[in-house]
N, C-alpha and C positions, 0 to 999 in steps of 0.2 A: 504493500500500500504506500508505502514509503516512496521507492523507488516510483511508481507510477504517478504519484501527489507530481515529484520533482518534475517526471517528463513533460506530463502535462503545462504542469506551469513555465517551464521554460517554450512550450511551443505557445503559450497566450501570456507573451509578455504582453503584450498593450490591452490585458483586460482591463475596464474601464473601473472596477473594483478591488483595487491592489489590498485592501486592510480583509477583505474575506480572502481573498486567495493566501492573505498571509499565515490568517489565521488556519484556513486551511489544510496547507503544507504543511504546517508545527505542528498542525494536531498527526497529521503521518506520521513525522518524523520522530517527534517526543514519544506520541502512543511507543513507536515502534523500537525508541531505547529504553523507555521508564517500564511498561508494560510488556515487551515482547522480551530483548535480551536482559532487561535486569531479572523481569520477575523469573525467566526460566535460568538462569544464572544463581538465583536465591532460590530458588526450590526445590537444587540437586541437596541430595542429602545431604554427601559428606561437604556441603558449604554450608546447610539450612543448621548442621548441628550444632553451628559456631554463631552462626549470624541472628538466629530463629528469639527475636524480643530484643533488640540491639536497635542505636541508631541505624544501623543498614537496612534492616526494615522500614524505617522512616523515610531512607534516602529513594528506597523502593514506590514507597507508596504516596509521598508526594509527587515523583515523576510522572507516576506512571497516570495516576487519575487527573492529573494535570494537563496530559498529552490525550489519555483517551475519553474523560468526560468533559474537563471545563474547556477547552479550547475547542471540540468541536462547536458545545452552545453558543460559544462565541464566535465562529466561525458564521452558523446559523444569523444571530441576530445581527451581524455586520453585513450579512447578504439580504437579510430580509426586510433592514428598517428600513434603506433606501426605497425599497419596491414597495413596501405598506406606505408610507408619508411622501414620496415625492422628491426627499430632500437627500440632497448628494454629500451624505456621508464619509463617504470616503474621500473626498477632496480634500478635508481639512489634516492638519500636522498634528494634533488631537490624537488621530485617533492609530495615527504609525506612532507617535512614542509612544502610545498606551501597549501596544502587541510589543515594542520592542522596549520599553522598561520590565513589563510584567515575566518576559521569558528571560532576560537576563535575570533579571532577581532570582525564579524560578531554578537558573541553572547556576545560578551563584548559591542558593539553599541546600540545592542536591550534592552540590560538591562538599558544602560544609557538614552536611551529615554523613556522607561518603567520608569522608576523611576522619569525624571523631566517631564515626561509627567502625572505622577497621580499626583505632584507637583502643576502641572498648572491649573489639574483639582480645587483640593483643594483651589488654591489660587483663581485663576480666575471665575470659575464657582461659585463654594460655598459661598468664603469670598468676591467677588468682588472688588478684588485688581485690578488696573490699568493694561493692558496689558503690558508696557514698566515695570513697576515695579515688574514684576512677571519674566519678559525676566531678570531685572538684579537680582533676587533672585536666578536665575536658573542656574549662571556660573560658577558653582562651577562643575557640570555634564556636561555642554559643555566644558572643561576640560579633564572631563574622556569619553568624546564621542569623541573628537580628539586624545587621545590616544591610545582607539580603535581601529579608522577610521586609524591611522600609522601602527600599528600591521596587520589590512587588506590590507593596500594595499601594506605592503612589501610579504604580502600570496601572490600578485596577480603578483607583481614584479616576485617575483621567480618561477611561473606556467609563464609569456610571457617569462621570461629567460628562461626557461627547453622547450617551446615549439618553442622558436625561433635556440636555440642550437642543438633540435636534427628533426626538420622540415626542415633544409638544407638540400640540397642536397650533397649524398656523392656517393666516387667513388669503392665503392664495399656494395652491400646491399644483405642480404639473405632475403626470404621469408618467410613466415609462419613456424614453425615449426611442421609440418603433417605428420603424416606417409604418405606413398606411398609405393605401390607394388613395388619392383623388377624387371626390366626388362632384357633379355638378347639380344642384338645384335650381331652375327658373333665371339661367345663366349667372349666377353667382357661385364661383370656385371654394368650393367646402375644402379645408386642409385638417388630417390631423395626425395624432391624438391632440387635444390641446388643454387647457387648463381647466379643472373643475372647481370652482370658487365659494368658497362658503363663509360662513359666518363662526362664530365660535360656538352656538349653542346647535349645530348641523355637526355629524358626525361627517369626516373626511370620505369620499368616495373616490376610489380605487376608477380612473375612465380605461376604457377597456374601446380600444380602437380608435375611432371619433366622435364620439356617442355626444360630449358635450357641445361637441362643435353642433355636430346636428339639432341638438335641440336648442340651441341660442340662435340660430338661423331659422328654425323655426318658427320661434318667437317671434322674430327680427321682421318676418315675410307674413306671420301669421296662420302661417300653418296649420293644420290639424296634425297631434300626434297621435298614437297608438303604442298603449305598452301591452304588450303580453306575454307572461308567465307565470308560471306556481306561484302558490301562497310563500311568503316566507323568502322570494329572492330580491326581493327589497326594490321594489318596482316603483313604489312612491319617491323610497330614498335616491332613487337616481333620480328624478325630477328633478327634485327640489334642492339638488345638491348643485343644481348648476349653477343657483345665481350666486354672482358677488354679495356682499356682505354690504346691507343696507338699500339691495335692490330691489329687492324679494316682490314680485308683482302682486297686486291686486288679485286677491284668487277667491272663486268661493266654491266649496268643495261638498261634493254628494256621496255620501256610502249607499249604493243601490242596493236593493233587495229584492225578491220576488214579488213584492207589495207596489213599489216605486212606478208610477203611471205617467203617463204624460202630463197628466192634468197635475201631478204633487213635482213636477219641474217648472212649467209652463206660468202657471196659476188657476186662478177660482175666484167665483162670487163668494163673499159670504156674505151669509144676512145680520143686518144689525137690529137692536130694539126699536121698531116701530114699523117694521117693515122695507126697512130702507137699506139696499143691497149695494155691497162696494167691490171693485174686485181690486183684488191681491195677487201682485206677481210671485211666481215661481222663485226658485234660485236660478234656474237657467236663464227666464226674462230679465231678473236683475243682471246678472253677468253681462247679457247682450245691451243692456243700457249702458252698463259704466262702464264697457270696456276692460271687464276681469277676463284670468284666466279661468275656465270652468272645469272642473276636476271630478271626473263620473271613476266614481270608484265600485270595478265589481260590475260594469255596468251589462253584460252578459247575465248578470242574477235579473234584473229589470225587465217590465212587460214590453212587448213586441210594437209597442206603439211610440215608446221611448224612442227609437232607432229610428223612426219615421221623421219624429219631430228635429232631431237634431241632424240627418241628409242634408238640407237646407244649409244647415251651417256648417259644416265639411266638405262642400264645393265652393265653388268660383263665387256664389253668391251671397253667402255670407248673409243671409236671413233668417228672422225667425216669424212663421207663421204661425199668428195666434187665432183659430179660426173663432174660436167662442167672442172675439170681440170686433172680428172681421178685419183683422190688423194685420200689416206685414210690418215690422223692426229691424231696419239695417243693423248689424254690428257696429257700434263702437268701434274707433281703432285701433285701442288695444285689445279686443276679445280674442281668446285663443281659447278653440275647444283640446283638452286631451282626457283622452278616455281610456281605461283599464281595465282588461280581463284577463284571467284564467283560461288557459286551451281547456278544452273540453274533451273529458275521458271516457273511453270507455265503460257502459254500466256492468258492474259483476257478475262472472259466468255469458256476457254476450260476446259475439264471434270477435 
């Protein structure tokens, strides 16, 4: 693993993430002296008889869970925070002394216990020096094993500083840097992936191709959108994550149900004390007055008449027809319909 960490990384020098690939590498390389040749080096017998509860144990078992557990996680979270948050982690000098303080310290430790650990053997094992008397021969390397152990753990200070600094949340984050095709809408050149902008109380969203470009253009053109997917893939949260932070449109927003008619979008008479009948718009009519975005959530759970009503306002015309008052309503200009549903599954046991 070792050997193949190295190849690899020398054919991708110009990975654009040198602090994972570092981490990376060390974790082959350490796993494979702390874990591979120390541990099976310390667990032949006629060494384990001598060594077996001794600092070389020590020198053992700090290496080796050093190389094969905490530097992979780190390895992990230095490849992973760039790609969850946007922000380019590895650019900063942060986060190379953090890997390259921590692993010197690391290997400045292992030697220090390496060293009063064959001490201890020689004295304790061999010469049969008193335990207590071998511990005060030995202070001279606990010394230089706490000088180490401060060298390590200011590496470690400055990898939680560098992950606690650039793991906030911020209020403009780009995505991946991927190519993406080209898109053209109504002759205006869609480019992406491009930036999904939020505010601090909006959790960050991960854009995944051009998705945010499309629907700011959208917006922009007035567009009708369509989301569809499963419960639970966060189909609202990708809307709403598009806007900047204090742009947030005018929205008014409908959870559909199998109950949900045109008439409970639209509006209605109602009657008042004395006979005297007013009518009341819908949330859809209000939307097409002030120029909201209208947000039909579910709107597949909704009766069959819903879908008729809102055609009108998903083409070119951009109207809503109220026929109970004999009215047609241009849209506002900022009305924008988008509407969500669920694909629709198969019922249980049918073909």
């Amino acid at each position: 693993m070792a050997v193949y960490g190295i190849t690899m990384a020398r054919r991708e020098r110009r990975h654009p993430n040198r602090v994972a690939l570092f981490w990376t590498i060390g974790c082959g390389v350490l796993s494979f002296v702390g874990a591979g040749a120390m541990g099976f080096a310390h667990t032949l017998p006629s060494v384990n008889l001598y060594t077996h509860g001794t600092l070389v144990t020590a020198m053992h078992g700090h290496l080796a869970f050093w190389g094969a557990y905490a530097m992979i996680v780190l390895a992990v979270i230095s490849y992973a925070l760039p790609q969850l948050t946007g922000r380019k982690r590895h650019d900063g000098w942060v986060a190379e002394w953090s890997f390259w303080a921590s692993n010197i310290g690391m290997v400045c430790m292992t030697g220090a216990f390496a060293v009063a650990g064959i001490t201890q053997v020689y004295l304790e094992r061999r010469m049969g020096m008193d335990f207590l008397a071998t511990q005060h021969a030995l202070e001279v390397h606990f010394v230089a094993l706490l000088l180490a152990a401060c060298l390590f753990s200011v590496g470690i200070g400055l990898f939680i500083f560098d992950f606690v600094r650039y793991g906030l949340p911020s209020l403009v984050r780009s995505g991946p840097q991927t190519s993406a095709p080209r898109t053209r809408a109504r002759g205006s050149e869609v480019m992406g992936p491009q930036p999904c902008r939020i505010g601090d109380d909006v959790p960050w969203y991960q854009p995944v191709g051009n998705r945010c470009t499309v629907f700011e253009h959208a917006h922009r053109n007035r567009l009708p959108v369509l989301l569809k997917g499963p419960t639970g893939c966060r189909k609202s949260r990708l809307w709403w994550s598009t806007w900047p932070p204090g742009s947030l449109p005018r929205s008014v927003t409908v959870a559909c149900h199998d109950g949900t008619s045109a008439v409970d979008l639209v509006g209605r008479y109602l009657g008042l004390q004395g006979g005297e009948t007013v009518w009341q718009d819908g949330p859809l009519t209000r939307a097409v007055r002030q120029g909201a975005v209208l947000y039909l959530d579910e709107v597949a759970e909704a009766r069959p008449d819903v879908v008729v009503v809102i055609h009108p306002l998903a083409d070119h015309r951009r109207q809503l027809v109220v026929d109970r008052r004999d009215e047609v309503i241009e849209a506002a200009p900022g009305f924008q319909l988008v509407v969500e549903l669920q694909p629709r599954l198969p019922a249980p046991g049918s073909g």
